[in-house]
C-alpha positions as MATLAB code, in Angstrom:
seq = 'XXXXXXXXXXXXXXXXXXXXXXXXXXXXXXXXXXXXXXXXXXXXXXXXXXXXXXXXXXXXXXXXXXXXXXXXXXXXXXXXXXXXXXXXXXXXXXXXXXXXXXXXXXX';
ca = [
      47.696  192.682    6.621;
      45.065  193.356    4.042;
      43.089  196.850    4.327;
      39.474  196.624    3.995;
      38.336  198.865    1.719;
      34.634  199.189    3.618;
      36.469  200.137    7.234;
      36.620  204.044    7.636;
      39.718  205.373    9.377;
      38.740  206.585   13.067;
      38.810  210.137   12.191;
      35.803  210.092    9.408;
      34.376  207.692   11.857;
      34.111  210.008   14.302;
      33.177  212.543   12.156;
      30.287  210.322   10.596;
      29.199  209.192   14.600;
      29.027  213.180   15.171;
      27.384  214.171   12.544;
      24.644  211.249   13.134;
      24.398  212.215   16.858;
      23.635  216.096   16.147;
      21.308  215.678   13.556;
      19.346  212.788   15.346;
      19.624  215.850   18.423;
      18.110  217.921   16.293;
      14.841  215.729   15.494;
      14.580  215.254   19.079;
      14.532  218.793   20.400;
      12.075  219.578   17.924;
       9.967  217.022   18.838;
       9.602  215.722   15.912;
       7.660  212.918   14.426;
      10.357  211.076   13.250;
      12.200  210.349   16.300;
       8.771  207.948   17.509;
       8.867  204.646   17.409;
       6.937  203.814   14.109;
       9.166  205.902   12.113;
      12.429  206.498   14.131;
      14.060  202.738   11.969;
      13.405  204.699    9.058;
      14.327  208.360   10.095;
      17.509  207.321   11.445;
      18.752  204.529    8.614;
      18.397  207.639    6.081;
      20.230  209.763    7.572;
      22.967  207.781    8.354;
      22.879  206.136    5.231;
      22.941  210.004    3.569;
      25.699  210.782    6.054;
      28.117  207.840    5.270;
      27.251  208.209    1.419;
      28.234  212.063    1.515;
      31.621  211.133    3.707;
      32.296  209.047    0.999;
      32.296  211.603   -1.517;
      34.614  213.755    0.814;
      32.456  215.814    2.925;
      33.848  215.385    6.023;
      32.490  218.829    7.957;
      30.254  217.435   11.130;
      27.592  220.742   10.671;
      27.643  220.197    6.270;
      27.221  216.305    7.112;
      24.353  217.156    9.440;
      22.717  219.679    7.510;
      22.503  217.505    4.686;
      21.882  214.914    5.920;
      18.395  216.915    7.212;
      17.570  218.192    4.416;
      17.753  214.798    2.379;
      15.619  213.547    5.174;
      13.290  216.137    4.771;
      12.630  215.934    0.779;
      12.579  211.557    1.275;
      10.498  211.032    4.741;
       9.979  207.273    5.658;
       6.622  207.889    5.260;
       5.050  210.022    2.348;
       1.306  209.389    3.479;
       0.216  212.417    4.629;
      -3.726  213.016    4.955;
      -4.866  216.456    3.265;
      -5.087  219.088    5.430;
      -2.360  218.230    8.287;
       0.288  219.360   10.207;
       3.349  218.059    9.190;
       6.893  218.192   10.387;
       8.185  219.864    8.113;
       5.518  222.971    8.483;
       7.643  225.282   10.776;
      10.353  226.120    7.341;
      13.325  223.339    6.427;
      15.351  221.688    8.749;
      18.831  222.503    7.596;
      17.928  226.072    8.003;
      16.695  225.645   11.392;
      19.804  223.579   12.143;
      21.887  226.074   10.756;
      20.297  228.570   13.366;
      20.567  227.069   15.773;
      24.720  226.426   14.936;
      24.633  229.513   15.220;
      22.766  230.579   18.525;
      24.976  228.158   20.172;
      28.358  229.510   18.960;
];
């Protein structure tokens, strides 16, 4: 039986599904944005485009995959069009340091 060389092995497909799930957790208990309907396609095809392309370079730690993953997201948004003068999402400070605070509160 051939391999194909696109299929991950389950463990760094489970790690890629985790690290998806918490960061797309993460968007949602803040509230964000991102995780509405106009831009929630978008939001979520980076990130697991970021997280799959970062597993494939050998990051395989959920949290790093996450974090990254956020912080990708946050310097390319789906939508750059931002009129002068408004809140953003990203206003409250980045969101691989929040994400890495909240790791933290939780362990």
């Amino acid at each position: 039986m051939d391999e194909n060389p696109l299929a991950f092995e389950f463990s760094k497909t489970r790690t890629i599904c985790d690290a998806f799930d918490q960061a797309w957790a993460f968007l949602q208990d803040l509230d964000s944005d991102l995780t509405e309907p106009p831009k929630s396609l978008a939001a979520r095809t980076i990130l697991a485009k970021r997280i799959i392309e970062m597993a494939d370079q050998g990051l395989m730690d959920v949290t790093e995959l996450r974090n990254d993953a956020l912080a990708f997201l946050q310097h390319n948004p789906p939508f750059r069009l931002i009129a002068k003068g408004s809140e953003n999402h990203w206003s409250h400070g980045s969101l691989a340091r929040r994400a890495m605070g909240k790791a933290v509160e939780t362990v």
